[in-house]
C-alpha positions in Angstrom: 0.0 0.0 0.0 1.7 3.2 -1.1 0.5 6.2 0.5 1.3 10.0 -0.5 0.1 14.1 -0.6 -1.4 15.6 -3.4 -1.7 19.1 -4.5 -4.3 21.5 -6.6 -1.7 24.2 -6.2 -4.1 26.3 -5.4 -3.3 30.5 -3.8 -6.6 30.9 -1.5 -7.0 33.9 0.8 -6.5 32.7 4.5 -9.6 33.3 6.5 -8.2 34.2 9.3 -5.6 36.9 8.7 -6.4 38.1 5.3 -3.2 37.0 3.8 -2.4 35.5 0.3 0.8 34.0 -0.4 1.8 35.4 -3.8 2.9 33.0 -6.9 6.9 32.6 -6.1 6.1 31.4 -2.0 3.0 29.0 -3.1 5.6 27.3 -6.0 8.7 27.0 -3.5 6.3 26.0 -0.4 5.0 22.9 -2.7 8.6 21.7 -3.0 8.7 21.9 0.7 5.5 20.4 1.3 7.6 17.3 -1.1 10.5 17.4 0.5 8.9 17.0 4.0 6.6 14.8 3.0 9.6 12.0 2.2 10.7 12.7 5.5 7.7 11.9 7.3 7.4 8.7 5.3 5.3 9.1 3.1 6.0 7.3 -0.5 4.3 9.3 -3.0 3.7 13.2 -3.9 1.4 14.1 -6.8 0.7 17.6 -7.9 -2.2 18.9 -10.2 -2.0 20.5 -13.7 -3.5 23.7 -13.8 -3.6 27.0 -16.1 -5.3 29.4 -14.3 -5.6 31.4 -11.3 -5.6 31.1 -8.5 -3.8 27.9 -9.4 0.6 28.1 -9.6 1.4 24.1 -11.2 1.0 24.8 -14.7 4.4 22.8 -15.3 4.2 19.2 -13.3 6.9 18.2 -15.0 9.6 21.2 -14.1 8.4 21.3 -10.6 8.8 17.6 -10.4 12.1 17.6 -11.8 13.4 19.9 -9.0 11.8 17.4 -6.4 13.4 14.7 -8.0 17.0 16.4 -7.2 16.1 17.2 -3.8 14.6 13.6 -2.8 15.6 10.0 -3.0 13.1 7.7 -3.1 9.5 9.5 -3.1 7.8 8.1 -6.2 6.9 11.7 -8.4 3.2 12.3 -9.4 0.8 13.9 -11.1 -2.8 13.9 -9.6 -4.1 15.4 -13.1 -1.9 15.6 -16.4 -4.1 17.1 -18.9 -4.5 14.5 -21.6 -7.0 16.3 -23.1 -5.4 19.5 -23.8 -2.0 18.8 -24.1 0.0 17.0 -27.1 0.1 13.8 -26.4 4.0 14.2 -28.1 4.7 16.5 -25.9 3.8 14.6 -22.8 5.6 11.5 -24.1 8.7 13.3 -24.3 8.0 15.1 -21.4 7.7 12.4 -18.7 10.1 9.8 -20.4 12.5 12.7 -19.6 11.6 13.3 -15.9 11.5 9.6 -16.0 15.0 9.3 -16.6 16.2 12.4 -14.2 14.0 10.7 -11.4 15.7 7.2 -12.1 12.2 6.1 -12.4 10.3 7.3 -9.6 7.8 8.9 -11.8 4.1 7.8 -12.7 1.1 10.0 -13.3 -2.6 10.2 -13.9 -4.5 11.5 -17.0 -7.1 13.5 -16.4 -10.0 16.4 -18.5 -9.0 19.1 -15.2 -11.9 21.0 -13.6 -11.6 24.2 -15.4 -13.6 24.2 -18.7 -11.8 27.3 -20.0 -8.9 25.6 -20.6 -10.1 23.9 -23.5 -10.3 26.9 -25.8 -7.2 28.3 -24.2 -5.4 25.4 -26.0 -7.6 25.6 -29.4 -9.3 22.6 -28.2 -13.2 22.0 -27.8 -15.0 21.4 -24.5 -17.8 18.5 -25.7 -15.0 16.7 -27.2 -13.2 16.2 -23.6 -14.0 12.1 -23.4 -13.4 11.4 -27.3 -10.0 13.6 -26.9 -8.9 11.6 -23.3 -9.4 8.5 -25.3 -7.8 9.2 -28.7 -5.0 11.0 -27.0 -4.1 8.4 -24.8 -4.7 5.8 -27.8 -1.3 7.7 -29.1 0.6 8.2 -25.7 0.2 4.1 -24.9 1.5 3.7 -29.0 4.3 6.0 -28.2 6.0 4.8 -25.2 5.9 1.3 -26.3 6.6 1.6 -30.4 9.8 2.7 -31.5 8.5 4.1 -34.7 4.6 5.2 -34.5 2.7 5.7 -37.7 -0.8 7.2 -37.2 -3.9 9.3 -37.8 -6.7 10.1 -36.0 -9.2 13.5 -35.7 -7.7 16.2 -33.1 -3.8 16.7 -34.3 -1.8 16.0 -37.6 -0.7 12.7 -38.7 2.8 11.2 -37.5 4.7 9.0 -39.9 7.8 7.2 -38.5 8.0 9.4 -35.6 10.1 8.6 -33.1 9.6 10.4 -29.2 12.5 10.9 -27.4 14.2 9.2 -25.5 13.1 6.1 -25.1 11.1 5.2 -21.7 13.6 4.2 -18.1 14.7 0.6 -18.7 12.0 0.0 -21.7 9.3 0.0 -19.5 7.0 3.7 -19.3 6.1 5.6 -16.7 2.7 3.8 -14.7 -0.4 5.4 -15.8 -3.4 6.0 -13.7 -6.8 7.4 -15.2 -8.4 10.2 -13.0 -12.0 10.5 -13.0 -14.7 11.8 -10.7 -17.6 11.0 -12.4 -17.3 10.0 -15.7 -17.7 5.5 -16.2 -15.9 6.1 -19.6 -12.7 6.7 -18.0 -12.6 3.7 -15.8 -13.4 1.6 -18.7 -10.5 3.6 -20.4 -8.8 2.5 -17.4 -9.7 -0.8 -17.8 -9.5 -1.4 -21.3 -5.7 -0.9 -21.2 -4.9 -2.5 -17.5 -3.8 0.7 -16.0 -5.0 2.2 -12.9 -7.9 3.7 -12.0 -8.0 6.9 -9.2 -11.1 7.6 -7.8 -10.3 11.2 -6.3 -12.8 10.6 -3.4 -14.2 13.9 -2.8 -17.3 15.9 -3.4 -18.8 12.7 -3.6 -20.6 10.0 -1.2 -19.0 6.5 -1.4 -22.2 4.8 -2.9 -20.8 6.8 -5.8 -17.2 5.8 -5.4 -18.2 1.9 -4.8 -19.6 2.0 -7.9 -17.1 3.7 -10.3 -14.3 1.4 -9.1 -16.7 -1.8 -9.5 -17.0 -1.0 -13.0 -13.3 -0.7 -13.5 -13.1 -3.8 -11.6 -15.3 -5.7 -13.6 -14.2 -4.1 -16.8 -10.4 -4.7 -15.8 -11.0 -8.7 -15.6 -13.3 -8.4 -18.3 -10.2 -7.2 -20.9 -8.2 -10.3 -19.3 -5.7 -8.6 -17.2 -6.3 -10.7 -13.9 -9.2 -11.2 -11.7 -11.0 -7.8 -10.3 -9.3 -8.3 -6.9 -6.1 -7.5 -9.1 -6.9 -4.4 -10.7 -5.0 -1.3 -9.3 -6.8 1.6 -7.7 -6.3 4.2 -5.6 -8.3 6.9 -3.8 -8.1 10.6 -3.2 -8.8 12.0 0.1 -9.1 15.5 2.4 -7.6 15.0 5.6 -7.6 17.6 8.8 -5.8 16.4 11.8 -5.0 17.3 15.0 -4.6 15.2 18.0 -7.5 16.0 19.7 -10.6 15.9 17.2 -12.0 19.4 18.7 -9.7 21.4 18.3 -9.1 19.7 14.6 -12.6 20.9 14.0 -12.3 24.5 15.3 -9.0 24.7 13.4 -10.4 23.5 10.4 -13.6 25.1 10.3 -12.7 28.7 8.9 -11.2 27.4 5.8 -14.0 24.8 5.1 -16.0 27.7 5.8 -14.5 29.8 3.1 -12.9 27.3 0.7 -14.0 28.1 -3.4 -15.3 24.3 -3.3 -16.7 23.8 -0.3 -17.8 27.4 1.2 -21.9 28.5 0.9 -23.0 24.8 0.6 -23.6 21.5 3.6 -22.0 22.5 7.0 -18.3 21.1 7.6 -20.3 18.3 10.4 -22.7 17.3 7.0 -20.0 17.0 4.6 -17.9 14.9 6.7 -20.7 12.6 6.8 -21.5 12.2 3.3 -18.3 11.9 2.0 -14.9 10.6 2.9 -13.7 14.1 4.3 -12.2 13.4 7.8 -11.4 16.1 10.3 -10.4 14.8 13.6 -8.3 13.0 15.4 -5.0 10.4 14.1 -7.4 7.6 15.1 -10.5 8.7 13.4 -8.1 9.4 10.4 -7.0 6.0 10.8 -10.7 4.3 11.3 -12.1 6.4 7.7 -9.0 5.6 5.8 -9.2 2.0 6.7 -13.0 2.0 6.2 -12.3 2.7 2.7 -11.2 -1.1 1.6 -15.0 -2.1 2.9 -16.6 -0.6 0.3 -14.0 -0.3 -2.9 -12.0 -3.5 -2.0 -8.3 -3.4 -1.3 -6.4 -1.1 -2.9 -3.0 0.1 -4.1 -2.4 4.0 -3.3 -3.9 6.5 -1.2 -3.8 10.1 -1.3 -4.2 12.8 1.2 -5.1 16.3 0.2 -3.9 18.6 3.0 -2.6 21.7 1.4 -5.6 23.6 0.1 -7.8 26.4 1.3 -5.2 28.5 2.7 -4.5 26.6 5.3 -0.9 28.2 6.1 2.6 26.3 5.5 3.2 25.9 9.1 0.3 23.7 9.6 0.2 21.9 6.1 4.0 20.5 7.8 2.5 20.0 11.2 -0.2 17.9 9.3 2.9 15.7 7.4 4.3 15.5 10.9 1.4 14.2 12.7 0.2 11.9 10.0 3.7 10.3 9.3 4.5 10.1 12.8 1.0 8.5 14.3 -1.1 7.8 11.3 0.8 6.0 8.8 2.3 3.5 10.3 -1.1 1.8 11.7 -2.5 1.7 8.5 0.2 0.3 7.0 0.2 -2.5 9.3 -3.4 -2.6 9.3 -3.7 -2.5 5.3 -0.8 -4.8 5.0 -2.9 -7.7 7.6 -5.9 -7.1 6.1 -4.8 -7.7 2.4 -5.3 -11.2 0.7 -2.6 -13.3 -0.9 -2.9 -12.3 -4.5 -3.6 -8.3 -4.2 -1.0 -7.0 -6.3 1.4 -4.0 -4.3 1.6 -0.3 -5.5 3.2 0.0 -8.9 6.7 0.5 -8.8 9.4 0.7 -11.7 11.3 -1.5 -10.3 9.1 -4.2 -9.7 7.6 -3.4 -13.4 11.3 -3.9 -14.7 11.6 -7.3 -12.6 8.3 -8.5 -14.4 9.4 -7.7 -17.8 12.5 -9.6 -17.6 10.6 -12.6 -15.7 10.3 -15.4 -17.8 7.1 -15.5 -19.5 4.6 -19.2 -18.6 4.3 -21.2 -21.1 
């Protein structure tokens, strides 16, 4: 079980002393937000892909490449890579080259964004966001895997011979999870080509959730790629601790209060208990995280999102801190007991390497 932070990136207004960090301090404080985060023990950090304010991370792949030189073994995310606006070249290229800077610590997760602006921005169209995810991907899978791509399809000019450069780490491309919040098509995208599925677990109620990963489930062993037990998910999640669960609450409340995506709408008390947001206490972290396997099976990765709202820096580390210190290691002992013989681990490139080179049954 791999678990790890995420980011939106986002420059919110802190509701409690006015302030605003500027562009330069929110960029710099999500490397330290990285860098602390391997400390604390956590094995993944994913950050969003965004072109807009009051977003900073409209470059995953520069800001990841900085982490890269300043960690050693934290596994380099995205938690959205815009396949539908971006070149599917481009990203090729892109990640095969962080790929190889990172020694292969680098995997990330297509996604259509949340911003619908964007679409026009990069002379694309808006009702053609699923047929674009799925054609562009179509070319990225072709690319990292043929060493001379000829094709055609509707939304960018024809390649003939083209080669994308360099070559993935090791011959093997970076892992590839499908983000989705809502929309079936992409977890039978997901499916289709035995990647993994993210189900960012927010907004949402989990009779929601439980159903998207079913379908990728079912889908996944319907394509032949294992049994649905096997398929690889993970889950996004909004965390808020503190170690008592009152004064997580109080603490909390201002920026739920004010957040863009939460403020005007169900109390803080209501949305906690709809959907997987958990503001309390490292135990009741602990008992919603591992409540998550009842209902979506056991899974591969799990992602906290602990930065946002304008919560400030100080107490985005303290949250690292408290989760790495008292929260982590119980559910990795707990996720680890609980797991059946046959659930595959959290992608890695080296164990992907190691499976290449296995020899094949006959």
């Amino acid at each position: 079980m791999q678990f790890g932070i995420f980011t939106v990136g986002d420059r919110t207004t802190d509701p409690t002393n006015g302030s605003t960090p500027d562009e330069h301090r929110r960029i710099k404080a999500m490397v330290e937000i990285a860098v602390r985060a391997e400390e604390a023990g956590f094995d993944v950090f994913a950050t969003g892909e965004h072109h807009n304010p009051p977003f900073v991370p409209s470059s995953p792949t520069t800001l990841l490449g900085h982490i890269a030189a300043r960690t050693e073994r934290l596994i380099l995310s995205t938690s959205t890579t815009l396949i539908t606006t971006n070149d599917p070249v481009k990203i090729a290229e892109d990640y095969a080259f962080l790929q190889h800077l990172a020694d292969g610590r680098v995997d990330l997760m297509m996604g259509r964004g949340n911003t619908g602006p964007v679409y026009p921005w990069f002379g694309q169209d808006i009702r053609q966001g699923i047929p674009l995810a799925v054609e562009n991907y179509a070319l990225l899978h072709r690319l990292w895997r043929e060493d001379v791509v000829d094709w055609e399809g509707r939304f960018r000019t024809a390649l003939q011979g083209f080669t994308a450069t360099p070559r993935p780490l090791d011959g093997v491309p970076p892992f590839v999870w499908h983000g989705s919040i809502r929309s079936p098509e992409i977890a039978e995208q997901a499916a289709y080509y035995g990647d993994g599925f993210f189900a960012n677990h927010i907004f949402w109620p989990k009779q929601h959730t439980a159903r998207m990963v079913d379908l990728y489930r079912r889908r996944f062993a319907h394509y032949g790629h294992g049994t649905p037990e096997q398929a690889i998910v993970g889950l996004g999640g909004h965390v808020f601790v503190r170690r008592n669960s009152q004064d997580a609450i109080r603490e909390f409340r201002p920026y739920f209060d004010n957040a863009p995506v939460y403020g005007g709408g169900p109390s803080l008390e209501t949305y906690m208990r709809e959907t997987p947001m958990t503001v309390g206490s490292p135990q009741q972290i602990i008992d919603r995280t591992l409540s998550f396997r009842e209902y979506v099976g056991d899974y591969q990765r799990q992602l906290f999102l602990v930065d946002s709202g304008g919560l400030p820096q100080r107490t985005v580390l303290e949250q690292l801190d408290l989760l790495g210190e008292e929260v982590l290691p119980v559910l990795r002992k707990e996720f680890a007991a609980l797991r059946p013989a046959g659930v595959p681990d959290g992608p890695t490139h080296a164990a992907r390497v190691a499976e290449q080179k296995a020899p094949q049954a006959p």
